[in-house]
N, C-alpha and C positions, 0 to 999 in steps of 0.2 A: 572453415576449419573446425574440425568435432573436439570437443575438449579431452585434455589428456587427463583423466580421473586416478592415473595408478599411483602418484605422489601425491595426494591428497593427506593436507590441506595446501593449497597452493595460493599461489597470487594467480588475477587475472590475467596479467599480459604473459606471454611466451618469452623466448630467448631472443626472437626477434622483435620487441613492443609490439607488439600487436596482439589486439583480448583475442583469446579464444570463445569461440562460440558455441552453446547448443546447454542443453539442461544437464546440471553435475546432479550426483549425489550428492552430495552434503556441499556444502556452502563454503565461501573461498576466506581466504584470510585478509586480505586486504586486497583493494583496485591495481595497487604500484604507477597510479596513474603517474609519476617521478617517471616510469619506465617508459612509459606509453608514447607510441612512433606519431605524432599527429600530422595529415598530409587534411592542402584541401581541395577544392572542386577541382582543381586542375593535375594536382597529383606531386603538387610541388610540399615541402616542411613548410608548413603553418607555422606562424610566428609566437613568440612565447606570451604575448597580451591574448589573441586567437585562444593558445592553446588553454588560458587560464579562464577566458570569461566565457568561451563554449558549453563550460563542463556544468552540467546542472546536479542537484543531489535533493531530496526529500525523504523525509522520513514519515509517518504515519502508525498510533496505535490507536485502535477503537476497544473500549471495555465495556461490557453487559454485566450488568449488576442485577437485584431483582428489581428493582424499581429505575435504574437510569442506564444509557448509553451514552456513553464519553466519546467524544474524539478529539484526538490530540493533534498537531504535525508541526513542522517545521520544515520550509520549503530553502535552498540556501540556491539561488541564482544567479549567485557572484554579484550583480549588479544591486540587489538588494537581498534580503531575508523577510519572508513571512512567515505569522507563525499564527497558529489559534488553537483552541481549546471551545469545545461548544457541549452543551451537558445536556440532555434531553430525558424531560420526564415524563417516563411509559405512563403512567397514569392523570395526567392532566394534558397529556400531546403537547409539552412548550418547549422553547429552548431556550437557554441563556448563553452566550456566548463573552468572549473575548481576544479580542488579536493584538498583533505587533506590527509593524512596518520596522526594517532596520535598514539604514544604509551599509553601506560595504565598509566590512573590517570592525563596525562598530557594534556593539552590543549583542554580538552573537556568537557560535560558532561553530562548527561544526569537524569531521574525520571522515575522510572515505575510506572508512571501513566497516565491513556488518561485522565484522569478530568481534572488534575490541575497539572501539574510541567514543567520543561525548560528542553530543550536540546542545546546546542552548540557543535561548532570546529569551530578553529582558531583562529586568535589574533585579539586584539582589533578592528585593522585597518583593517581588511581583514578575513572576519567570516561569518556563516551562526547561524540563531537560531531560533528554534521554541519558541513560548510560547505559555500554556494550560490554561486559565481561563474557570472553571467552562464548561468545556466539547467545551468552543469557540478558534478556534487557530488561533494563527499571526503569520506570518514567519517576521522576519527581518533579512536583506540581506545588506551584506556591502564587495562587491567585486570588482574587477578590472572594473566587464563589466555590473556590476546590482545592484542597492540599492533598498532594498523596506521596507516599514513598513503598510504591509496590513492586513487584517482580514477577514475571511473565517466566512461566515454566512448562515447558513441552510435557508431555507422553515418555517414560521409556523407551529409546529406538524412535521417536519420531524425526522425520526430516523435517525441516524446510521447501518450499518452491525455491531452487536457484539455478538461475540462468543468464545468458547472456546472449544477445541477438544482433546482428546488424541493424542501424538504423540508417535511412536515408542512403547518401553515397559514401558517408566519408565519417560517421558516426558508430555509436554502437551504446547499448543500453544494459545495463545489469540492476535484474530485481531479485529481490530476496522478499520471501513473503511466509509467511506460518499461522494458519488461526486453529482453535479450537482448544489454547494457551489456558492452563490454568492460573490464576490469581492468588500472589499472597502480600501482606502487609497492612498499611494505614493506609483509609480513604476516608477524607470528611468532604461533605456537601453543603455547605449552606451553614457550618460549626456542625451538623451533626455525622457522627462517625458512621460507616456503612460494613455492612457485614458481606467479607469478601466470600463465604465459605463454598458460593455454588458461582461466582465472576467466571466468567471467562473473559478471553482476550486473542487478538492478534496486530501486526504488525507489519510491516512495510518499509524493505529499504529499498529506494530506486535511484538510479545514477546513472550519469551516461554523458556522452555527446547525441544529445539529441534534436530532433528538427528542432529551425529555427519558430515554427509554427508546428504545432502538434496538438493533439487533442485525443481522449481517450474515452471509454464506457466501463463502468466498472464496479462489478458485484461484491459484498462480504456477507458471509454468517458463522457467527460463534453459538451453538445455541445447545443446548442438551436436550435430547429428544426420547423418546421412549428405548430406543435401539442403542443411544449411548450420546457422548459428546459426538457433534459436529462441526466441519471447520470448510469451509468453502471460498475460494478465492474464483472469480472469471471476470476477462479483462478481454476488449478488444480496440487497440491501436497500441503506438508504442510499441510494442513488441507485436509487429507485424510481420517479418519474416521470419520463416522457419517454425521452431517449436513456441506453441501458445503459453502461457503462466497458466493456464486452468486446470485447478487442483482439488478435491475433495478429500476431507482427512475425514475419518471413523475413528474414531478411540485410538487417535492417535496415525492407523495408518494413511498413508499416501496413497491417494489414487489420481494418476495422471486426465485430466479428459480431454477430446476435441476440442477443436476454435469454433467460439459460440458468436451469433450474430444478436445484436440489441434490439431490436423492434420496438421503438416508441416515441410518439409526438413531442417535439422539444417545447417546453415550456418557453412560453415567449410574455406571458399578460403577467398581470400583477398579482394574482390568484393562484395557489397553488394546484396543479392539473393534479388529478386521481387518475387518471387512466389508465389502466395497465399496462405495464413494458410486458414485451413477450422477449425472453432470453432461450435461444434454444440452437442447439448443434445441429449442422447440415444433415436432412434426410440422409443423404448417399454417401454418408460417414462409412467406412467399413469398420472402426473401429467396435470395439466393444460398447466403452462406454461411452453415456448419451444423456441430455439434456435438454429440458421440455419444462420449463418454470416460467410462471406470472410474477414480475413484482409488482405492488400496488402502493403507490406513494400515500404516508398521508401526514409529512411535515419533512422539513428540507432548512439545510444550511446553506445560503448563498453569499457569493461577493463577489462584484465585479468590478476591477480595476481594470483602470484606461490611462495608462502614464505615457500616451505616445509612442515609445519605440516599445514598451513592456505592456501586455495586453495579458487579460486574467479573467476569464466566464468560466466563476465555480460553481457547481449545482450535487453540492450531496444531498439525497434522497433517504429519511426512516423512512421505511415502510416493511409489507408484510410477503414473505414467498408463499407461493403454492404450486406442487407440479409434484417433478419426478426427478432424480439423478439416477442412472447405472454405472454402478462402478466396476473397475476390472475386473472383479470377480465375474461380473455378469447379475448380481443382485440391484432389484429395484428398491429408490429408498423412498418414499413417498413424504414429500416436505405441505406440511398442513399450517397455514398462518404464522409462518417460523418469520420473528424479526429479526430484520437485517436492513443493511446498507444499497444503495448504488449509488452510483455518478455519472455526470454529464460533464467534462473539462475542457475548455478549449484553452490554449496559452500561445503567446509571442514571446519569446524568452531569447 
C-alpha cells in the first residue's frame, strides 16, 4: 500500500492499523504503534507481551568536527537498552569509547516518535540523550570524555530520507535518516571546548517490527567538499523490499539513488582488514543516478554480545571514500578521500 502524502503530517498506521508503506516526503509525526493491527505467522492478533517485546527502535547521530568524529546511539530492544558514545581522533587514528547495558524499564528511555520525544541511558552524572523538537534534534552528552549540548539543523527546504517497508511476513520498518546537518552549541572533549563553526552532522531514527534475526551494510558521509556540503546515506538489508533509504544530499537537496550492493571480506581475525569495500549500484540500473565508490577501513568500533537468546556482531568502520555518485540531475560528483562511515551488523533480537 503507497502512502497517502495529501494530509501530511500524518501518523504511520492508516484507518485500518496498518503502516503504510513506500517513501513520503517529509517525515511522519509519530508511529501510533497504540493503533498498530499486529497479526502473526499464521495470520491470527498477536498477543499484547508479542506485540510489546517485537517492536525494536534505535536512534543514531554521528558528528565531524575538524579534528574528531563522534558517534552516539541508543539501541531500545525492549528486552534490554544499549547505548555508546565512541570519539575518534582524525589525527592520531584512536578511539575512546563508552557504553551502557540497561535492563528493561530501568535507566532508560525512550518515544516512538521522529517528531517530537526523548530518548535516554544512564544516570544523572554520566548519560547520553537525544531530544526531538518539532522534527529538530539535540544530543546532550554528559560523560567521562565528552559533554555536549548541540543541535543538528538541516538546509532551508531540506528533507529527510523517510520511509516505511515491509519487513519479513508480518513486520514492517520505518527509517528516518538526514546527513549533511549543520552544527551549533557546546562541545568539549577531553575539558577542552571544540569549535563547531564548520561540524556537520547526521542522524538516524529506525523502528520497526523487524526480523527476529537481521543484519544490515551500511554507509555515511557528512563532509564539505569543494562543490558544497555533502550528505550521503546507502544501506543494504532491513529495508529490503520495495523502495531502498539510499540518498545523496548537495547543499541541502535530496537526491533519491538505486539499491547498492556491498562488496567486501568480513573481518573475522583480530587485526583490522584494510581492504577495500567496493559499494556500487547494479550495471542494468535504468535509473539516472548511480554509484561506483571504494571505502577503505582504517580504525573500527566493535562489540560483540552473546546473551543467548540476544545475539549482537557490531562492526563500525572510519575510513576513507573514493569513486563517483550521479545524482538526478544527471551530474557526476567525484568523492576523493572523503571521511566517512560504514557498517557490518548482525543481530538476534
Amino acid at each position: 500500500m503507497e502512502a497517502d502524502t495529501s494530509h501530511l503530517p500524518f501518523c504511520l498506521m492508516n484507518s485500518d492499523g496498518l503502516p503504510q508503506f513506500g517513501q513520503f516526503d517529509r517525515p511522519i509525526k509519530h508511529l501510533a504503534l497504540n493503533q498498530f493491527r499486529y497479526f502473526d505467522c499464521m495470520d491470527k492478533p498477536a498477543g499484547k507481551l508479542s506485540k510489546h517485546f517485537h517492536y525494536k527502535q534505535f536512534q543514531f547521530v554521528s558528528i565531524n568536527t575538524a579534528k574528531y568524529i563522534i558517534g552516539v546511539a541508543i539501541a531500545d530492544i525492549r528486552y534490554l537498552a544499549n547505548g555508546f558514545i565512541y570519539i575518534y581522533d582524525i589525527a592520531n587514528n584512536t578511539i575512546i569509547e563508552q557504553s551502557w547495558l540497561r535492563p528493561p524499564g530501568i535507566g532508560y528511555s525512550s518515544c516512538a516518535s521522529p517528531n517530537n520525544g526523548t530518548a535516554s541511558i544512564g544516570s544523572a552524572a554520566n548519560n547520553i540523550g537525544f531530544v526531538i523538537q518539532n522534527g529538530q534534534w539535540q544530543l546532550r552528552l554528559n560523560s567521562r570524555h565528552i559533554q555536549a549540548d548541540i543541535t543538528l539543523t538541516a538546509f532551508a527546504k531540506s528533507d529527510p530520507l523517510a520511509m516505511c517497508s515491509p519487513t519479513g511476513y508480518n513486520g514492517w520498518t520505518y527509517t528516518q535518516k538526514h546527513n549533511g546537518l549543520l552544527v551549533t552549541g557546546k562541545l568539549s572533549i577531553n575539558q577542552q571546548g571544540q569549535n563547531l563553526n564548520h561540524a556537520l552532522a547526521g542522524y538516524d531514527f529506525s523502528a520497526g517490527y523487524m526480523r527476529r534475526e537481521t543484519s544490515w551494510r551500511w554507509a555515511s558521509i557528512n563532509a564539505k567538499t569543494d562543490i558544497g556540503i555533502i550528505g550521503l546515506n546507502l544501506a543494504a538489508g532491513v529495508n529490503e523490499t520495495g523502495d531502498s533509504e539510499n540518498v545523496f544530499w548537495l547543499n541541502g537537496k535530496r537526491h533519491y539513488l538505486p539499491a547498492v550492493q556491498f562488496d567486501f571480506q568480513r573481518q573475522r581475525s583480530s587485526t583490522l582488514n584494510t581492504q577495500p569495500w567496493h559499494i556500487r549500484s547494479a550495471h542494468h540500473s535504468v535509473q539516472t543516478a548511480k554509484v561506483d565508490l571504494t571505502f577503505t577501513p582504517i580504525n573500527s568500533r566493535e562489540e560483540r554480545l552473546n546473551l543467548w537468546l540476544l545475539k549482537s556482531n557490531f562492526r563500525q568502520y572510519l575510513g576513507h571514500f573514493n569513486g563517483v555518485i550521479i545524482d538526478n540531475d544527471g551530474n557526476e560528483i567525484m568523492l576523493n578521500n572523503i571521511l566517512g562511515l560504514s557498517e557490518d551488523h548482525f543481530a538476534c533480537w
